[in-house]
Every structure is written in structure tokens, then in C-alpha cells.
C-alpha positions, 0 to 999 in steps of 0.5 A: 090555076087548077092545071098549076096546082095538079103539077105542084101536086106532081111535085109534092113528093119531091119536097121541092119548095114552091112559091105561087105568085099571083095577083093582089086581089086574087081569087086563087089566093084561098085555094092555092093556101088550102093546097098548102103551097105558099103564096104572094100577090104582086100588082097587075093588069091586062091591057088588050082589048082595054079602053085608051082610059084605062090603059095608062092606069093598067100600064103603071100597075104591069110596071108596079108588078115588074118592080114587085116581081124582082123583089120576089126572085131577089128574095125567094131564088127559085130555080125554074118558074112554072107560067100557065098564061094570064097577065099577072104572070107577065111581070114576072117573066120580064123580071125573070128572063135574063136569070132564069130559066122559065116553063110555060104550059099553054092549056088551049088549043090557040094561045091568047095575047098573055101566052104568046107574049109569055113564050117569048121568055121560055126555055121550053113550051108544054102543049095540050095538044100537037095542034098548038105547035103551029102557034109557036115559032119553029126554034121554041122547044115545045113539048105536047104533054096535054091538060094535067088533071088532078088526082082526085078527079080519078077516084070515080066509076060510075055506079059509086059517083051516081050513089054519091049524087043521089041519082038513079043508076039505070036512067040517062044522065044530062050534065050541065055546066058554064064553069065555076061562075056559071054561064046565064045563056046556058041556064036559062036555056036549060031552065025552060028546057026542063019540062020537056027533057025531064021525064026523058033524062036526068039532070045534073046542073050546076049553076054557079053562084050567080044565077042560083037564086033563078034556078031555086026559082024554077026548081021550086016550080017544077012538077013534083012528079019532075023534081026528083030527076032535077038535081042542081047544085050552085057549085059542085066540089066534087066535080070527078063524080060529076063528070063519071056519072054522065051520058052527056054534057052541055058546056062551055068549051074552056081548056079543061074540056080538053082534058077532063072530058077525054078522061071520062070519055064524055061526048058533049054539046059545047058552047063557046063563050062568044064574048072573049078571045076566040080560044074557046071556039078553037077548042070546041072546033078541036074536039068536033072535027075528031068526032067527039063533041057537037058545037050549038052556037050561043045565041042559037041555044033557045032554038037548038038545045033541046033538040040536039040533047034529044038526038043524042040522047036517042042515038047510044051508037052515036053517043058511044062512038063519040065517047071513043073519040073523046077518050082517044084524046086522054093523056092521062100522065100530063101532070107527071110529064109537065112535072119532070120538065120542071126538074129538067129545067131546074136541073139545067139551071143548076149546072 
């Protein structure tokens, strides 16, 4: 969602009219609106990895959205379509294929089902990184663009992201984070870390939503002496000063990995989710194998969390030549160059 938006943000000033399609129930339906950018939601469902129950149900919804998706082209008439993955999108590239020309961004490292069925209708695929061309066949134009950013993540140093989050600016900052709906293994591992890591570091967690009644739990149990150094959050909005004010960062390993943290320079311990699709793991892989991240496996987390902040913490070289590595990957202009071939594209439908 985010990566879509920050190139419709690209686009904005083009005044090119945009319409996002996604799903019925959809989660992005109130943050795409908040964007100004108008917005409609067709039937849809996945169908790997789905139980043979459930399967003819989630067919019936896929051809339901094909119908609703010729409709919508019918109505709307666009000249190119913008796909970045997911099975919503599916539908809608089979109604679109014959008529008209499709972009497809691809986030990860290694594309999922949805992405590589998706590539089979577009004119042009945009790639985060060189390394996902091997995943594509050799007559696709693929073009690397790397993970587009929003603007305002670029608003932030560090000395003014500290102040905003009330943290000291001369102590070492811990980032945690498992993503907008949090990660459990992650939390709990941090929350008995505290004790030990706190007079060491500061630290920055933000939890998700789920789990923020545990983590007001043990926040309130905390050394007094400990609390102030332990700044928790259920969602952070601003998400830039986040990320400028750390030294180090504890995650999953998801797409945005591979381009916020380059940004920001931000080594990390990465975590990939160990229940899906191995996409996170090729990211985590991606960023360790050029030195800028270390991965500490899921169900490892209890035994090697607090060590391997520890180690990082107490080695500024290490950490310093993993920053340079992490920033040697930034490709900040992503969402300018996916951006222009949407135009290209458009252009060419034209003619």
C-alpha cells in the first residue's frame, strides 16, 4: 500500500487522475481516502495455501471480482494500471490484460504467487533490486527502481526526531518494531529483555495494537530508575523520526526493510516471519550477505536477543560499517522513477 501511495504522491502534481481499486473489506480503504485519492473495493481471495473447503468459495469470490473489475475499466477508462501484488489485484489484471497496458511494482526480493502471476500481464516490471530479475522470464522488461519512499519520512535528523520522541540525545537508541500489527514473539522476547538492556540503552518500541495491553503490563512494573529510558508507543505515525533516531534495529524483515532502512542508514537484527511465504527470509538474507544486517531466527529470539543487541551495541565500528553498507543500498528517487514509467506507459497507450 504505502510503496502505491508515495508514487501516486509522485504524480500528484501531474494532475493525473487516479482511481485505487482494492478490496471490499479492505483495511487501506480509510488511508488511501485520507490521501485524497478515490477509491473502490471489488470481491476477492486468495487461493494458495488455501484448505480444499475453502477453495471453491474463494474461486466464486476471484470470478466475482473479474466481473466487478470489467466494470470498473468499462467505467473509469484509465490509461495505464499500477499492480504492487496482492490477490485482490489479480481480477483486475485479468479484466485489463488485452486493453490495456499494466505496470507492476514488485517490493520483495523474491516475488510470491500473486506477483508472479501478476507479471504474466505486464508491460513493464519495476524491481527493488537487480537481484529479483532471476525471478522473472528473460523477455519481460524489468526495470530496477528499488522500494519507493514517502516524502515525509525525509523530514528527519536526528537531533530534531530525539526531541520529538522525548528521548536523550547523547544515549544509544534500541529500535523495535514487528510492523503495523506488531510481531508477539518479538515483544515478549524484548519485554523480558528490559531489565538487562535498559541501564545500557535506550529503547524505542512500538508494539502494535495487539499486544499493547501486555506491554502496559510490564511498562508499569518497570524500575522507576529503568521507565524513563522505556518509550513504547501501540503505533507510531511518525514512523521517519523513528527510524532517524536509532543506532540499531530489532524487525521483521518485510519489503520496507529494504528501502527505509537504507535511507536512514540503520543496521538491524532482522527476524523473518517464519509463518508465510519465504519472502521475508530472502530479504533478511539480501541485507546480511552486503553486511548491513544480522538475522536471529524466530524461535531463537529468548536465547540470542539480548546478546546480539548487546555485541552491537558495544562495537560503534561494526555498527558503523554496517550503516555504510545499509546506505550503499538507498535509492532514494524510487518513486520518481516508478512514477515516470507510469507516464511512459501511459503515454504509449496513447499513441
Amino acid at each position: 500500500m504505502y510503496p502505491a501511495l508515495s508514487v501516486l504522491q509522485e504524480l500528484a502534481n501531474q494532475a493525473q487522475q487516479v482511481l485505487w481499486v482494492g478490496g471490499q473489506s479492505g483495511m487501506e480503504a480509510d488511508l488511501v481516502a485520507r490521501q485524497g485519492v478515490a477509491y473502490t473495493g471489488i470481491p476477492a481471495a486468495g487461493v494458495h495455501g488455501v484448505g480444499l473447503r475453502s477453495l471453491p468459495g474463494n474461486l466464486f469470490q476471484l470470478a466475482r471480482g473479474w466481473l466487478a473489475s470489467g466494470r470498473i475499466l468499462r467505467s473509469f477508462q484509465p490509461d495505464v494500471l499500477l499492480f504492487t501484488g496482492g490477490y485482490v489485484a489479480v481480477p483486475m489484471a485479468v479484466a485489463a490484460a488485452r486493453r490495456y497496458p499494466i505496470l507492476l511494482y514488485v517490493p520483495d526480493i523474491e516475488p510470491g504467487l500473486a506477483l508472479k502471476t501478476l507479471a504474466r500481464f505486464a508491460r513493464i516490471i519495476a524491481i527493488t533490486a537487480e537481484e529479483s530479475r532471476e525471478y522473472f522470464p528473460a523477455g519481460k522488461r524489468t526495470a530496477v527502481t528499488g522500494y519507493p519512499l514517502r516524502p515525509e519520512l525525509r523530514d528527519w535528523n536526528r537531533d530534531e526526531a530525539r526531541a520529538r520522541l522525548g528521548l536523550d540525545p547523547d544515549s544509544p537508541v534500541l529500535l523495535v518494531f514487528g510492523g503495523s500489527k506488531g510481531a508477539r514473539s518479538i515483544n515478549r522476547a524484548l519485554l523480558a529483555a528490559l531489565p538487562r538492556l535498559l541501564p545500557q540503552m535506550q529503547i524505542l518500541h512500538i508494539s502494535g495494537e495487539l499486544d499493547w495491553p501486555e506491554i502496559q503490563v510490564a511498562q508499569a512494573a518497570l524500575d522507576p530508575a529503568l521507565l524513563a529510558r522505556y518509550h513504547a508507543f501501540p503505533y507510531l505515525h511518525e514512523m521517519g523520526a523513528a527510524l532517524a533516531s536509532a543506532d540499531l534495529a530489532v524487525s521483521r524483515s518485510g519489503a520496507s526493510t529494504l528501502g527505509e532502512y537504507p535511507l536512514f542508514g540503520l543496521p538491524a537484527i532482522l527476524v523473518p516471519y517464519p509463518y508465510a511465504w519465504r519472502y521475508q527470509r530472502v530479504n533478511a538474507a539480501y541485507l546480511q550477505q552486503r553486511g548491513a544486517a544480522v538475522i536471529v531466527e524466530n524461535d531463537e529470539l529468548a536465547e540470542k536477543l539480548v546478546t546480539q543487541v548487546e555485541a552491537l551495541m558495544r562495537a560503534p565500528e561494526q555498527r558503523d560499517a554496517m550503516r555504510a553498507a545499509m546506505r550503499s543500498l538507498a535509492r532514494p528517487d524510487a518513486a520518481r522513477k516508478i512514477a515516470d514509467l507510469v507516464v511512459e506507459l501511459a503515454a504509449r497507450g496513447k499513441g
